[in-house]
Structure formats: structure tokens, C-alpha cells
N, C-alpha and C positions, 0 to 999 in steps of 0.2 A: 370416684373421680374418673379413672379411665372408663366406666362403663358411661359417663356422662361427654367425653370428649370424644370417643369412637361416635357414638352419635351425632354428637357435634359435626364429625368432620363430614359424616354422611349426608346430613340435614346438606350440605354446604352444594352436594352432589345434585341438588333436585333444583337451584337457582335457574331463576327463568331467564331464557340467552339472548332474551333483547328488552331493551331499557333497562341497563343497567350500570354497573362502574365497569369500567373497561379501559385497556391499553393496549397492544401490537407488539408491546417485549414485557416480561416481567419485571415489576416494580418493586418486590419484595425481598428481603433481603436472603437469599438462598442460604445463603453460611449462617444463618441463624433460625432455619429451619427444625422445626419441633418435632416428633413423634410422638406427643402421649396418649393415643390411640394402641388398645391392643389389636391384633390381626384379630378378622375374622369379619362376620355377617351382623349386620345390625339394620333392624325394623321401625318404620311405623305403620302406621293402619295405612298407609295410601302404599309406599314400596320400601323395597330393599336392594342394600348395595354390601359389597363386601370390602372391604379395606385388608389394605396391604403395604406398612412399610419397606420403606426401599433404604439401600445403607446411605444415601447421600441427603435425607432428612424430609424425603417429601413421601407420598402414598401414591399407590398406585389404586385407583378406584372402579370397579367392575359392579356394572348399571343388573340386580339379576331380576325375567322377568318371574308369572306365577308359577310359570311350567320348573323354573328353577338353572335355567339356561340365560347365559351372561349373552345381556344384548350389547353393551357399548362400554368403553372405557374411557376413565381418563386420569389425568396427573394433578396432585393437588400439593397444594405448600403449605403450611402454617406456620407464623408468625407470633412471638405473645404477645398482647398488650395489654399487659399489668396496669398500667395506669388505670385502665376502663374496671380493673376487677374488684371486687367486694367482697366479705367474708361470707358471703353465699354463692359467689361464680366466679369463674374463670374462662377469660378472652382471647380470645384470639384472631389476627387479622388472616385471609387465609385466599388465594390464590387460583382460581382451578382455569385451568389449560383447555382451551376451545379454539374448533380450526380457526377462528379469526382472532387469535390474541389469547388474551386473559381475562377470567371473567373476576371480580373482586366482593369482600362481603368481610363480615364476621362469623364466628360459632362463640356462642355463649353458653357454657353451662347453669344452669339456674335449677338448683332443689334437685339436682341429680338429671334434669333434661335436657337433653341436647337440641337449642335450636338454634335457624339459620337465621341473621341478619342478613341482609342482600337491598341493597338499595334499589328502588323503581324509578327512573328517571324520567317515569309518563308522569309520576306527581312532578308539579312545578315546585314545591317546598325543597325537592332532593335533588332536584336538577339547577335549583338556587342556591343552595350550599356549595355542589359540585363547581358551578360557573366561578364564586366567588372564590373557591380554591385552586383555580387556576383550570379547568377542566374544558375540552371542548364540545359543544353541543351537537351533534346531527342526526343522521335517521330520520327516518317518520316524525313528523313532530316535535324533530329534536329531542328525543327520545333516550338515544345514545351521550353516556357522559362521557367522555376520553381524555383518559390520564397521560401524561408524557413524564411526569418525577412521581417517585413516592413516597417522597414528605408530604406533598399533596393531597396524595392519594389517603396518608394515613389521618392528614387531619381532615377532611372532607367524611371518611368514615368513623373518626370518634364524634364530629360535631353530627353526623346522622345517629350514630348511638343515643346519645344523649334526646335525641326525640322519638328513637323509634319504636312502634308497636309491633314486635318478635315473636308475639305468641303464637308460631307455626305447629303444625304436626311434629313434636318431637323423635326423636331417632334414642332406640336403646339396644342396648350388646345382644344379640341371642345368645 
């Protein structure tokens, strides 16, 4: 399980930083922040990041490139949500810190892999769920979805669960 959530939390690190869920403060609930990530380096075939819990429940995350030399950092929070989980995975809502705000998703463990949910708000399906949760459209194409509560936020992401196809590049512990 934690070799499958360290993954997770990495997978979460590769999120693309436009069209996506988004707000300008965090939405999640910090005093309920998770670690069940162990410290260290964890891979897929495309890259790797290393993770590092902090005492106050979130990760600090360090982008490394092939040479082995950390090119960029950043801060990530996890969330649980049990509700989404099964006796094969384990959920979680999770947070990561980009200069313009927060970027928002899941990490699912499934069969031991850890991958990244992250909503695209260039599909209209995800930007109509988002709109219908309260969320505001703009960007390119309205492209951008933008959270302001995260009740919203959270249900906007279970009902994108419930449709979404996650089968990304998994992330696992070196």
C-alpha cells in the first residue's frame, strides 16, 4: 500500500497546468492532511520525482531530471476519500501548489499502481460537471475550471471519478 500511494502522490506531480481544476487559495482541508507516502524516489518510464513528508501533513515534492539533478519543486496535500474506495484501491483528493493557485485531482491506488486522476477542462464532459458544481469557466476556450469552495470542488471530482479513464503511466517506490 505505501509503495502504491508514494506513487500515487508522484503520479499527481506530472498534472498538466492548464485545463484543469483549479482555485487561487486552497480548498482542502489542511488539518486533515494524509502522509501515507513513504520518503524517497519513485519512477515511471516517462520520469521521476522524489517525495518528502513535512510535519504539518502535506509533501514536499522535488521534479529529478535524467542527469539526477532536481529541477523544480513543489508542495502537495492529500486528502482521503473513502467514499470513492473499493477493496482494491485507495483514494485520495490531493492538492499541488502552482505559482498561480492550486492545481486539483485524485491519486488512486489500483492492484498496487499508483495513478493520477486530473481532470481536462479542454473535454466539455469535465468542464460540464465542473460548471454544474459551481465552478467558473475561462482561459483559452474556457479551458480553465475555477473552484472558489471545496465542497464543490470535492463533489465535481467524485462525479469526474465516476467517469474517468486513469489509466496513466503508473508511479512506483524505487
Amino acid at each position: 500500500m505505501v509503495r502504491f500511494l508514494a506513487s500515487l502522490a508522484l503520479a499527481a506531480t506530472a498534472i498538466v497546468l492548464s485545463a484543469c481544476y483549479t482555485s487561487s487559495y486552497m480548498l482542502l482541508d489542511t488539518s486533515a492532511g494524509v502522509t501515507p507516502l513513504s520518503d524517497g524516489a519513485y519512477a515511471s518510464s516517462i520520469d521521476r520525482k522524489y517525495l518528502s513528508a513535512r510535519s504539518d501533513g502535506s509533501y514536499d515534492m522535488y521534479y529529478v531530471d535524467k542527469n539526477g539533478s532536481t529541477t523544480s519543486s513543489s508542495r502537495m496535500w492529500l486528502n482521503r476519500a473513502a467514499d470513492l474506495e473499493s477493496s482494491s484501491n485507495y483514494v485520495y483528493f490531493y492538492a499541488k501548489e502552482d505559482s498561480g493557485g492550486w492545481l486539483y485531482g485524485l491519486l488512486v491506488n489500483e492492484g498496487g499502481a499508483i495513478y493520477e486522476v486530473h481532470p481536462d477542462c479542454s473535454d466539455g464532459n469535465v468542464a460540464s460537471i465542473a460548471a454544474s458544481e459551481g465552478a467558473s469557466l475561462s482561459g483559452d476556450d474556457f479551458t480553465d475550471c475555477r473552484f472558489s469552495d471545496g465542497e464543490s470542488l470535492r463533489r465535481a471530482l467524485r462525479r469526474y471519478y465516476r467517469t474517468a479513464a486513469y489509466l496513466t503511466d503508473p508511479y512506483y517506490r524505487q
